[in-house]
Short mmCIF file of the C-alpha atoms (twelve columns), coordinates in Angstrom:
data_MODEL
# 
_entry.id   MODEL 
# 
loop_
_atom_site.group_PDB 
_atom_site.id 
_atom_site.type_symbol 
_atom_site.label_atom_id 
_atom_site.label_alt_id 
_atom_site.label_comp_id 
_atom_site.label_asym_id 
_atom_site.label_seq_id 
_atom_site.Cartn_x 
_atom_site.Cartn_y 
_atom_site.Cartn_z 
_atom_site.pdbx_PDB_model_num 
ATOM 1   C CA . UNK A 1   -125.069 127.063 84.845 1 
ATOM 2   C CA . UNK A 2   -127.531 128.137 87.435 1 
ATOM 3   C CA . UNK A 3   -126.933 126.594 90.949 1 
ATOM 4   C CA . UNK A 4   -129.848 123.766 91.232 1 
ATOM 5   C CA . UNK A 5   -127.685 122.316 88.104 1 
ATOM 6   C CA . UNK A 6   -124.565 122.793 89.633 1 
ATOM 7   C CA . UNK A 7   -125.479 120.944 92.990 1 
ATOM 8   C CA . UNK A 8   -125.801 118.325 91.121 1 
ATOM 9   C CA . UNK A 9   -123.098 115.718 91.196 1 
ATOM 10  C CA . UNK A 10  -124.986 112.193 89.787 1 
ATOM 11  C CA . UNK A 11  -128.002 111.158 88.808 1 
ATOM 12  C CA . UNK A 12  -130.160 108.142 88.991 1 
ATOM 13  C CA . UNK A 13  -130.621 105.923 86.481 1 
ATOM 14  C CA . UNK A 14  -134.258 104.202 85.882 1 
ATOM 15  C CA . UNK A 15  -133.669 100.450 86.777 1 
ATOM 16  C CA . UNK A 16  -134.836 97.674  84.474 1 
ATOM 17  C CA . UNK A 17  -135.576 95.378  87.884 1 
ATOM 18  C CA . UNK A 18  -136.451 96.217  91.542 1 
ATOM 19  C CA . UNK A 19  -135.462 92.869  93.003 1 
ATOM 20  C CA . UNK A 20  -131.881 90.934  92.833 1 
ATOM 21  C CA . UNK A 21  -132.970 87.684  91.134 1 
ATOM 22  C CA . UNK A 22  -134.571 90.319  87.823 1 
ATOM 23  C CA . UNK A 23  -131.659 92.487  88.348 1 
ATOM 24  C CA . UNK A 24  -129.408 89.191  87.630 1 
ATOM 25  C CA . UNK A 25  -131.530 88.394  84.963 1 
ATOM 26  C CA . UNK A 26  -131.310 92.003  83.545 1 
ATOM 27  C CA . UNK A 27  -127.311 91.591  83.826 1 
ATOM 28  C CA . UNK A 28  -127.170 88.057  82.179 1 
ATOM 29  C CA . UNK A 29  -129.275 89.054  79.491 1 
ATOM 30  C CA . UNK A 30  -127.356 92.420  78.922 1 
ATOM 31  C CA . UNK A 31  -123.570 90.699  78.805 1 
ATOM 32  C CA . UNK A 32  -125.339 87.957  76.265 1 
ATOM 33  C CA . UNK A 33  -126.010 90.225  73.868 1 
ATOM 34  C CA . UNK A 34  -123.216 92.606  74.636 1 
ATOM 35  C CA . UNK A 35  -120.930 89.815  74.155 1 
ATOM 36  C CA . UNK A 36  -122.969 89.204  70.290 1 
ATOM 37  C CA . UNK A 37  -122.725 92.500  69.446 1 
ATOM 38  C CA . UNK A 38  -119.152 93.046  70.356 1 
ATOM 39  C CA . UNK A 39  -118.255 89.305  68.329 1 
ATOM 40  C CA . UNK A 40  -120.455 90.299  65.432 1 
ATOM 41  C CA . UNK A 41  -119.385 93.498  64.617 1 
ATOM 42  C CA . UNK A 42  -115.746 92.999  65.523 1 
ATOM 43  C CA . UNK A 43  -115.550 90.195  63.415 1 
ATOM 44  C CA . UNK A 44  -117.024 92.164  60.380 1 
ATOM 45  C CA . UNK A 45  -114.476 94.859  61.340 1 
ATOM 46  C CA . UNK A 46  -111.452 92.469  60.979 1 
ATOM 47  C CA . UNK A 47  -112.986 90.495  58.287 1 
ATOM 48  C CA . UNK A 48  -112.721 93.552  56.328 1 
ATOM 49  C CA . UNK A 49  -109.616 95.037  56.981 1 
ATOM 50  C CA . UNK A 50  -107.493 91.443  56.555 1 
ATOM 51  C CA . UNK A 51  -109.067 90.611  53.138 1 
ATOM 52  C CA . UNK A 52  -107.866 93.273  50.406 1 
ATOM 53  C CA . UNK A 53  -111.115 91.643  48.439 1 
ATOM 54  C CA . UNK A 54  -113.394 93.518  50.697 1 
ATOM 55  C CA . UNK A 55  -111.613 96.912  50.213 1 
ATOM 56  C CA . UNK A 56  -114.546 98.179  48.044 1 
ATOM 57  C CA . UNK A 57  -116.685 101.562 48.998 1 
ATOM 58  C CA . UNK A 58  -119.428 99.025  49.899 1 
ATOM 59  C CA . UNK A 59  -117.466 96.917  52.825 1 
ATOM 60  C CA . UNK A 60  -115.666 100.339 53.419 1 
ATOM 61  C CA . UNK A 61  -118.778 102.279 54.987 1 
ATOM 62  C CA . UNK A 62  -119.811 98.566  56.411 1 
ATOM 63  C CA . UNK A 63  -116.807 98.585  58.707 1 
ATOM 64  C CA . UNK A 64  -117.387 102.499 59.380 1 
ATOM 65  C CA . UNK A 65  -121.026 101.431 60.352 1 
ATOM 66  C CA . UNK A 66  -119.809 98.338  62.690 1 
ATOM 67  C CA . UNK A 67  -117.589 100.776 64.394 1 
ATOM 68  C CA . UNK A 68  -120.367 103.190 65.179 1 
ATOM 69  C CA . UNK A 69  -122.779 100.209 66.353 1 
ATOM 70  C CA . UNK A 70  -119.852 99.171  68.962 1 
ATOM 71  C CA . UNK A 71  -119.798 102.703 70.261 1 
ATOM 72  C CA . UNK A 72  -122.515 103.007 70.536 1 
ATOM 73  C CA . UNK A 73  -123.449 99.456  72.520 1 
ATOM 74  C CA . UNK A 74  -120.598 100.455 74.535 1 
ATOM 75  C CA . UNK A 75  -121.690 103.620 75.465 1 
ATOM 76  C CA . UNK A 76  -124.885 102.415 77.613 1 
ATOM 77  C CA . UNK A 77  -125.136 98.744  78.035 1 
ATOM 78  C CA . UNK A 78  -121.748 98.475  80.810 1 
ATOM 79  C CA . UNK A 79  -123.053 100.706 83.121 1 
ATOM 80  C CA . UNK A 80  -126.323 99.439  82.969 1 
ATOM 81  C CA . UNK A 81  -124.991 96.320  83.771 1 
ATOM 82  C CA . UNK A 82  -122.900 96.955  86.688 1 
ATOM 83  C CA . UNK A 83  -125.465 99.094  88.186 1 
ATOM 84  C CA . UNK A 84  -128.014 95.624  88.169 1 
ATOM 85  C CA . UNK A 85  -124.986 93.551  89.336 1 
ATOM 86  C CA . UNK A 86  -123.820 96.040  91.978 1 
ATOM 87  C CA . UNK A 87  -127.468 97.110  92.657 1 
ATOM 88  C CA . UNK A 88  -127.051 100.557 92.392 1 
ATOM 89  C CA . UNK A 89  -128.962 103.897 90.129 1 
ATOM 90  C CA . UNK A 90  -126.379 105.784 90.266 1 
ATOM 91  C CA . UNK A 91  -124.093 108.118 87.369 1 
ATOM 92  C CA . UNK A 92  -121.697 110.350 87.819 1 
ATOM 93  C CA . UNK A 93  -122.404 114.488 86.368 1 
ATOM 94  C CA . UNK A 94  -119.410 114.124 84.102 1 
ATOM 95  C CA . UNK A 95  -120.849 109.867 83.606 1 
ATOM 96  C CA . UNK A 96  -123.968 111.241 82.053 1 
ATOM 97  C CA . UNK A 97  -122.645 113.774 80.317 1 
ATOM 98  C CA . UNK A 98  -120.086 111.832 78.289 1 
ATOM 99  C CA . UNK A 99  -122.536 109.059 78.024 1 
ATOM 100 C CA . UNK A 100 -125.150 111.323 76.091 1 
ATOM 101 C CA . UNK A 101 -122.135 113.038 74.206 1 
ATOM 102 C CA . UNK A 102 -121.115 109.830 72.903 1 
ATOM 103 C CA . UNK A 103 -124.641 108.400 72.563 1 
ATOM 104 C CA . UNK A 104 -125.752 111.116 69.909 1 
ATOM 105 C CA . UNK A 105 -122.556 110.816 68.426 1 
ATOM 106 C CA . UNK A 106 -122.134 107.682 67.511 1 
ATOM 107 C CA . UNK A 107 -126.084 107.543 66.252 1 
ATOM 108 C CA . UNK A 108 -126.301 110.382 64.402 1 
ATOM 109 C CA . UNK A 109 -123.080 109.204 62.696 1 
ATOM 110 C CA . UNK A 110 -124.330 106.020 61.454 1 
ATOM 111 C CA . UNK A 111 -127.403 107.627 60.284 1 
ATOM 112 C CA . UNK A 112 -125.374 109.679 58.028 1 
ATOM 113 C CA . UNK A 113 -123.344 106.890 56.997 1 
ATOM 114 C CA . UNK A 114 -126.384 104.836 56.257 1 
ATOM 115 C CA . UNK A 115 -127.469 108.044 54.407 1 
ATOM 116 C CA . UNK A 116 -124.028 107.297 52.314 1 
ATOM 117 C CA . UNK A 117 -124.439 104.090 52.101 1 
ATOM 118 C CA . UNK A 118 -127.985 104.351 50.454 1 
ATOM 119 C CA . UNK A 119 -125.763 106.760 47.735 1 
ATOM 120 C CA . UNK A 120 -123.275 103.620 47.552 1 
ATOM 121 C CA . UNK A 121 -126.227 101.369 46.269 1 
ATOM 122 C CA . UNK A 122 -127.287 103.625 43.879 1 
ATOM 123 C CA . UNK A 123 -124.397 104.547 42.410 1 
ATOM 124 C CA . UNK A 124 -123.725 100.499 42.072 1 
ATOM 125 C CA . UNK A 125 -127.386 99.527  40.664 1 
ATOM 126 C CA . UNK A 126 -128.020 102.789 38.330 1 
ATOM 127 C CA . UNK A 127 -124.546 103.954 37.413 1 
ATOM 128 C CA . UNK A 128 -122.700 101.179 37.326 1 
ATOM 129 C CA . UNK A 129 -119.947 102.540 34.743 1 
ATOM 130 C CA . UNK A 130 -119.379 105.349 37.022 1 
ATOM 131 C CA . UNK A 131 -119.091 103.388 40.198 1 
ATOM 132 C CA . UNK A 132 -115.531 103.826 40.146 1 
ATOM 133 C CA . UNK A 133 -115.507 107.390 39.301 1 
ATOM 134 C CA . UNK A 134 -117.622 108.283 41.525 1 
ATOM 135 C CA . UNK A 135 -117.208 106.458 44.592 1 
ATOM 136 C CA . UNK A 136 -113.163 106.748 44.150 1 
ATOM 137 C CA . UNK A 137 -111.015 106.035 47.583 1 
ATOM 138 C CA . UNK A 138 -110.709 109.822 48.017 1 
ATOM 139 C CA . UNK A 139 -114.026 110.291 48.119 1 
ATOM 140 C CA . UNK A 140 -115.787 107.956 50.110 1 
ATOM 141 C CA . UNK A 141 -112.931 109.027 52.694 1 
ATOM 142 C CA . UNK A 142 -114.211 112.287 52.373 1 
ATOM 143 C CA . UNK A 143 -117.394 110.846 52.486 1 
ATOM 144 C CA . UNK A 144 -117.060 108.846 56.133 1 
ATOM 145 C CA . UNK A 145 -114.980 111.663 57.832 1 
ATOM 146 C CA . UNK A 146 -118.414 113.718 56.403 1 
ATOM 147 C CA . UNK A 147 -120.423 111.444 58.320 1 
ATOM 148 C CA . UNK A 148 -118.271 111.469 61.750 1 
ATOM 149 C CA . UNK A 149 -117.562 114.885 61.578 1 
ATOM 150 C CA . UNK A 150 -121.323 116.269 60.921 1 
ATOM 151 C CA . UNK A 151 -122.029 113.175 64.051 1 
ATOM 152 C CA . UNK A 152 -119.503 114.982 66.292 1 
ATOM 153 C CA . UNK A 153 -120.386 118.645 65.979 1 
ATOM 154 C CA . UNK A 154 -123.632 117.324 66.555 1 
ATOM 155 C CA . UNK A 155 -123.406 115.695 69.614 1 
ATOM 156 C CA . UNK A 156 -121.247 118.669 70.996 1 
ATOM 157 C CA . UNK A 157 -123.622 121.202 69.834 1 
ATOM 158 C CA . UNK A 158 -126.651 118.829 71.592 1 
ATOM 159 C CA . UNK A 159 -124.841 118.004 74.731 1 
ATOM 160 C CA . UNK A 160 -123.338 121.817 75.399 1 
ATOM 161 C CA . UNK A 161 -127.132 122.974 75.486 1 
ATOM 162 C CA . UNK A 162 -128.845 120.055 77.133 1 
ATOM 163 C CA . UNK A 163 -125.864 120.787 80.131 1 
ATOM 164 C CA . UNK A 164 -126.072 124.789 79.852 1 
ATOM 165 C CA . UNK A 165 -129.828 124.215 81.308 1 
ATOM 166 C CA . UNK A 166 -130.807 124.859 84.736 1 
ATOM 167 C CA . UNK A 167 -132.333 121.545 86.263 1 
ATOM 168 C CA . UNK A 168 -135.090 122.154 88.661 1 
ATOM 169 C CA . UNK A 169 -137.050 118.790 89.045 1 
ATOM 170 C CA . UNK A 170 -134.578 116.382 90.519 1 
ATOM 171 C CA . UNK A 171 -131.722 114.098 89.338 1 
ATOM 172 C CA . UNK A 172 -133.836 110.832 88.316 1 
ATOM 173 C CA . UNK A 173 -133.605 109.692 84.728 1 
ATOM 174 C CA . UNK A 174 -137.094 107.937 83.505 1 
ATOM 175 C CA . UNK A 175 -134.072 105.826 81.432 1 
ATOM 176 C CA . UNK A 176 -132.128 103.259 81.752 1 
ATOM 177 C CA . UNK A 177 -128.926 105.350 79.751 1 
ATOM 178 C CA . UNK A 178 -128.772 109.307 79.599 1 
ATOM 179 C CA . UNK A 179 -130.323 110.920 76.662 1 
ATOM 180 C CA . UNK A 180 -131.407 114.394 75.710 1 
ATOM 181 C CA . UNK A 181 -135.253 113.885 76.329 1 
ATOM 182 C CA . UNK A 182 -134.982 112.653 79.339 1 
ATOM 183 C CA . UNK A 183 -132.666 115.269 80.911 1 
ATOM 184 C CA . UNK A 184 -134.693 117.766 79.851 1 
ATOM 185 C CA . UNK A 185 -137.651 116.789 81.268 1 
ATOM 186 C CA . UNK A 186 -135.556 117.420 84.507 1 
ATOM 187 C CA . UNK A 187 -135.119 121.162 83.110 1 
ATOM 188 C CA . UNK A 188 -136.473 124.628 84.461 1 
ATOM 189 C CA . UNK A 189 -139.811 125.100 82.163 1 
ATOM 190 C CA . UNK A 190 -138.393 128.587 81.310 1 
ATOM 191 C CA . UNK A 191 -135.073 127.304 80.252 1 
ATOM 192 C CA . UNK A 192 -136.525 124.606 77.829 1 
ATOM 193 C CA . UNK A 193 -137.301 127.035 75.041 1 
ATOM 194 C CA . UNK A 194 -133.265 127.101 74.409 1 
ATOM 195 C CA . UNK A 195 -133.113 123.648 73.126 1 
ATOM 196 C CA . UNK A 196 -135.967 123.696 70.800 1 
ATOM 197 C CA . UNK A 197 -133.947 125.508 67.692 1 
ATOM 198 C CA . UNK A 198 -131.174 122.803 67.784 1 
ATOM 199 C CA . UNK A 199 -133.943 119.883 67.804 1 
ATOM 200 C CA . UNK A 200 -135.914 121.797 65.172 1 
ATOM 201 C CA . UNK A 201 -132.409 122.656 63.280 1 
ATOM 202 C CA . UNK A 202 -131.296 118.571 63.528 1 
ATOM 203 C CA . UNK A 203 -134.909 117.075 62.412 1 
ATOM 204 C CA . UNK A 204 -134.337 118.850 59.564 1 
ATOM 205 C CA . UNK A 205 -131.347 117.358 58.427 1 
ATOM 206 C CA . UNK A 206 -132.634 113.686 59.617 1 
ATOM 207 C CA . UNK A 207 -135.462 114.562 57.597 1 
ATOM 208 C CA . UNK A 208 -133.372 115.074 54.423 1 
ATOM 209 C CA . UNK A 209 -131.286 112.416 55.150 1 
ATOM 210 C CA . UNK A 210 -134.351 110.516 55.599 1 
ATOM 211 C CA . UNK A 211 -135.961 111.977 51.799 1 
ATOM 212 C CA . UNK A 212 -132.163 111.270 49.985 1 
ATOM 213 C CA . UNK A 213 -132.737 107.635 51.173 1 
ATOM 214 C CA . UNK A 214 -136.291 107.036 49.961 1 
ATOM 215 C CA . UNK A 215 -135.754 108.602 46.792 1 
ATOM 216 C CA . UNK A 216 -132.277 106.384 46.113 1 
ATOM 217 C CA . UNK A 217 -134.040 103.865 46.729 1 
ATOM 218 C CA . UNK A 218 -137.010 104.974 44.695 1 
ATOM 219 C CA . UNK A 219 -134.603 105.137 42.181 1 
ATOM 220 C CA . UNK A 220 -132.802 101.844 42.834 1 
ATOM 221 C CA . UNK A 221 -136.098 99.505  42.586 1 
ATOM 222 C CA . UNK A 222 -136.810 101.137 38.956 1 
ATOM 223 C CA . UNK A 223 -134.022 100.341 37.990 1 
ATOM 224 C CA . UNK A 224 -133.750 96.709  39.406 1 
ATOM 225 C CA . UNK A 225 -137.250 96.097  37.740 1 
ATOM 226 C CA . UNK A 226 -135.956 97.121  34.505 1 
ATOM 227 C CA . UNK A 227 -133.081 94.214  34.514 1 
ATOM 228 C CA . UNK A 228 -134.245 91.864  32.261 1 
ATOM 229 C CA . UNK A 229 -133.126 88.592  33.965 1 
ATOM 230 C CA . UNK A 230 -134.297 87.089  37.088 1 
ATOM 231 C CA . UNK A 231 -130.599 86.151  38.084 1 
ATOM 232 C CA . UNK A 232 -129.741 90.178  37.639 1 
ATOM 233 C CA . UNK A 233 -132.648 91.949  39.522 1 
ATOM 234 C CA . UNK A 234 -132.186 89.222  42.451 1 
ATOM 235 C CA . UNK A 235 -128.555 90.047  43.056 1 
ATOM 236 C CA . UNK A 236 -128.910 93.491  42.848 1 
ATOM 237 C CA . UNK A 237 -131.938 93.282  45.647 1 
ATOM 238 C CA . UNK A 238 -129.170 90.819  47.412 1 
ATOM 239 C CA . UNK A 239 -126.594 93.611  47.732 1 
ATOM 240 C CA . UNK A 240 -129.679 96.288  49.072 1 
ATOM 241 C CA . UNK A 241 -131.786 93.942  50.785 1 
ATOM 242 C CA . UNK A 242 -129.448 94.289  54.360 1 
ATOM 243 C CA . UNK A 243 -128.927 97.485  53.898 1 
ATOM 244 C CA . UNK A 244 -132.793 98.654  53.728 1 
ATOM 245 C CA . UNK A 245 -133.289 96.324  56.878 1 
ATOM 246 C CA . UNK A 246 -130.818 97.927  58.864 1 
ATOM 247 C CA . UNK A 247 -132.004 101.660 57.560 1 
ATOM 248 C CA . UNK A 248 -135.829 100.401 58.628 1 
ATOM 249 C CA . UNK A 249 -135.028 99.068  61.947 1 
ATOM 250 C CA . UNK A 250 -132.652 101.999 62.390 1 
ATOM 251 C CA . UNK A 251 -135.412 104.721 61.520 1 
ATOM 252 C CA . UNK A 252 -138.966 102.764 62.454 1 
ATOM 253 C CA . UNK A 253 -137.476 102.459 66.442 1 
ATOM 254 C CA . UNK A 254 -136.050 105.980 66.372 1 
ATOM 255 C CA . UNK A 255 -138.951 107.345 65.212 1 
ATOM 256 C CA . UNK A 256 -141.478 105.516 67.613 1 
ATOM 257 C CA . UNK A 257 -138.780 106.787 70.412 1 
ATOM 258 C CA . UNK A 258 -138.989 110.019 69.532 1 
ATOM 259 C CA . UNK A 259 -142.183 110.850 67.967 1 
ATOM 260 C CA . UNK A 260 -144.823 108.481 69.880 1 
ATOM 261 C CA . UNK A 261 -147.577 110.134 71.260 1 
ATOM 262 C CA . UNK A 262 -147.287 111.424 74.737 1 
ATOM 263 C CA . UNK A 263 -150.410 109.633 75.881 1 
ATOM 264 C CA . UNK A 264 -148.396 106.209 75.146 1 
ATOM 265 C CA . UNK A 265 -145.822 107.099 77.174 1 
ATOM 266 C CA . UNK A 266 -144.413 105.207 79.946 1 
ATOM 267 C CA . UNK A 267 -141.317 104.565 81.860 1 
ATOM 268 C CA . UNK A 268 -141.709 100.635 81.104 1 
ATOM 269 C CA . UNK A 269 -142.094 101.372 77.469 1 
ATOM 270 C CA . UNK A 270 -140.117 104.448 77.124 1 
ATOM 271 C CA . UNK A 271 -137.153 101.466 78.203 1 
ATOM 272 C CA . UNK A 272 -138.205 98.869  75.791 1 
ATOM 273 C CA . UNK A 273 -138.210 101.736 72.734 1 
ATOM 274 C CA . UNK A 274 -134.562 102.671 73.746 1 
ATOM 275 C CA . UNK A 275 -133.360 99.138  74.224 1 
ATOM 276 C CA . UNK A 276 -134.772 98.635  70.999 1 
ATOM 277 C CA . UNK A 277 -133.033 101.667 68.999 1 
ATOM 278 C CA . UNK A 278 -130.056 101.926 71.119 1 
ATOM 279 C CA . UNK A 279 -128.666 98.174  71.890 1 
ATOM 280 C CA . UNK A 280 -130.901 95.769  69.727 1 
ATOM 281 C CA . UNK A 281 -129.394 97.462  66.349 1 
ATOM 282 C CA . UNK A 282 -125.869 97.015  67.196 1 
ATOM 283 C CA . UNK A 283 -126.265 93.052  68.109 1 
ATOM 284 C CA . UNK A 284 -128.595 91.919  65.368 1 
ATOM 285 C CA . UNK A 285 -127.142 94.156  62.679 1 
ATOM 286 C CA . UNK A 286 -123.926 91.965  61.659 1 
ATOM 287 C CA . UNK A 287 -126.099 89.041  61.487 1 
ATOM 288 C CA . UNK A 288 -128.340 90.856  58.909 1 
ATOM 289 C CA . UNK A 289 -125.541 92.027  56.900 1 
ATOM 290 C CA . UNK A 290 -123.483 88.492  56.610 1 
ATOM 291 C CA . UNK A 291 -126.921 86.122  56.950 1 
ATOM 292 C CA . UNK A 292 -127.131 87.284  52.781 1 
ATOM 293 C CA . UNK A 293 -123.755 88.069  51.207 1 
ATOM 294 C CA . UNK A 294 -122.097 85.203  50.322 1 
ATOM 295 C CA . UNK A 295 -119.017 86.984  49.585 1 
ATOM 296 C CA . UNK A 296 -118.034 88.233  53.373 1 
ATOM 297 C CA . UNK A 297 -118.863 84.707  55.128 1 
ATOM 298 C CA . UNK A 298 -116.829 83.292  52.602 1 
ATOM 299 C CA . UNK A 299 -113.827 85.737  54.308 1 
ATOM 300 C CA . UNK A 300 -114.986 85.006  57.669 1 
ATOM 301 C CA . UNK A 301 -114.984 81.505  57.824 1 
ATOM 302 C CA . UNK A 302 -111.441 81.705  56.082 1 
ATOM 303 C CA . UNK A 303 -110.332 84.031  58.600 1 
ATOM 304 C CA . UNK A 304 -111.644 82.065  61.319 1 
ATOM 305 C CA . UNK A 305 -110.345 78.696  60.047 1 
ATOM 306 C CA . UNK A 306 -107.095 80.449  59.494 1 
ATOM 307 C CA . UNK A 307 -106.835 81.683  63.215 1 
ATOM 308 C CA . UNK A 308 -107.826 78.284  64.312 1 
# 
């Protein structure tokens, strides 16, 4: 690490608000939906493993999916809300650097497992006899570890290069969490070069990911169509319907994020992209999965009425 990185020992964190009363504001509004996310998803999580009904390959990957949406939610909203309630930018080195570890981890993790669970649904709707067989407990083990192992050896892979650069342009972060684009816009111009195989290397497999779930899903609306009764092709659009939401609000904010035209690009909405991909997901996806299946707010109300 060259010695303008190594100087380094924070940096500073792009503020959502410049005065107190918006900064309040910012930290109200962050702990409300902090608070959803956290009650939504750990609710699903506990829902699932108390009620052996729910032990299916379907509500399996669902709780492996909540837990990556609290990491993730985790990961960036608390420090952005203590730094509006304590008015301050700064992040530790090691802060940021565990924060973008864990940030890349925990998203490129559910997009694998919403990769799986696109393979779920279409083992369900087109092979229904060989549900069993082929989504067996071993394997959709084998399956999630997949999914948070490929997630992990990403975000180490990501993080150990975006760190190894020399930073030459400052310690500000145009964001309001640390992520890979931003720090290296704070890279040497000469150094920047290093990172471009890995990004090249990872679209690729987002992009597969990305083709696998289109053409499951290709697959799973020909057959739906083919069901002969109305009853039987809306259920099985019941049991995809949530999951195709949460795979097009996962992928249509990443992809604006990432892929938006440079021209477009501002601080302001450069914040409102991230909040959108990074902490909106996490909150409202619970609510999309339970607002439809019958079947897991049956076993949440039980398990609330029972606690109560």
């Amino acid at each position: 690490m060259s010695n303008s990185s190594s100087s380094i020992n924070q940096f500073l964190l792009l503020p959502f608000a410049d005065t107190r009363e918006l900064q309040l504001l910012h930290f109200c509004l962050f702990l409300g939906i902090y608070l959803a996310a956290l009650l939504g998803n750990g609710l699903i999580i506990i829902t699932i493993a108390c009620d052996h009904q729910l032990h299916t390959p379907m509500y399996f990957f669902l709780l492996n999916l909540s837990v990556t949406d609290l990491g993730c939610i985790c990961t960036t909203v608390p420090k952005s809300m203590a730094n509006s309630l304590w008015d301050t930018r700064a992040i530790s080195y090691t802060g940021c650097l565990a924060q973008l570890l864990f940030v890349v981890f925990f998203m490129t993790t559910e997009y694998c497992l919403l990769t799986v669970m696109s393979y779920d649904r279409y083992v369900a709707i087109c092979h229904p006899l060989h549900y069993g067989t082929l989504l067996g407990s071993r394997a959709c083990v084998h399956m999630a570890a997949a999914a948070w192992a490929s997630g992990f050896l990403n975000a180490v892979l990501h993080t150990a290069s975006t760190f190894s650069l020399p930073l030459c342009h400052g310690n500000a972060v145009d964001q309001f969490f640390c992520e890979i684009p931003q720090i290296l816009k704070l890279s040497c111009s000469h150094a920047y070069l290093r990172q471009t195989g890995l990004i090249v290397v990872s679209a690729c497999l987002c992009f597969g990911c990305f083709v696998f779930i289109v053409v499951s899903y290709v697959q799973i609306f020909r057959a739906v169509l083919r069901i002969p009764s109305e009853h039987g092709r809306h259920k099985a659009f019941s049991t995809c319907l949530p999951h195709l939401a949460v795979v097009s609000l996962f992928l249509s904010t990443d992809f604006f994020a990432y892929l938006k035209p440079p021209s477009i690009s501002s601080p302001i909405l450069n914040q409102a992209v991230s909040f959108l991909y990074s902490v909106f997901p996490p909150a409202v996806n619970p609510l999309i999965y339970s607002m439809r299946n019958q079947e897991l707010k049956v076993s949440m109300w039980k398990l609330l009425t029972g606690c109560f």
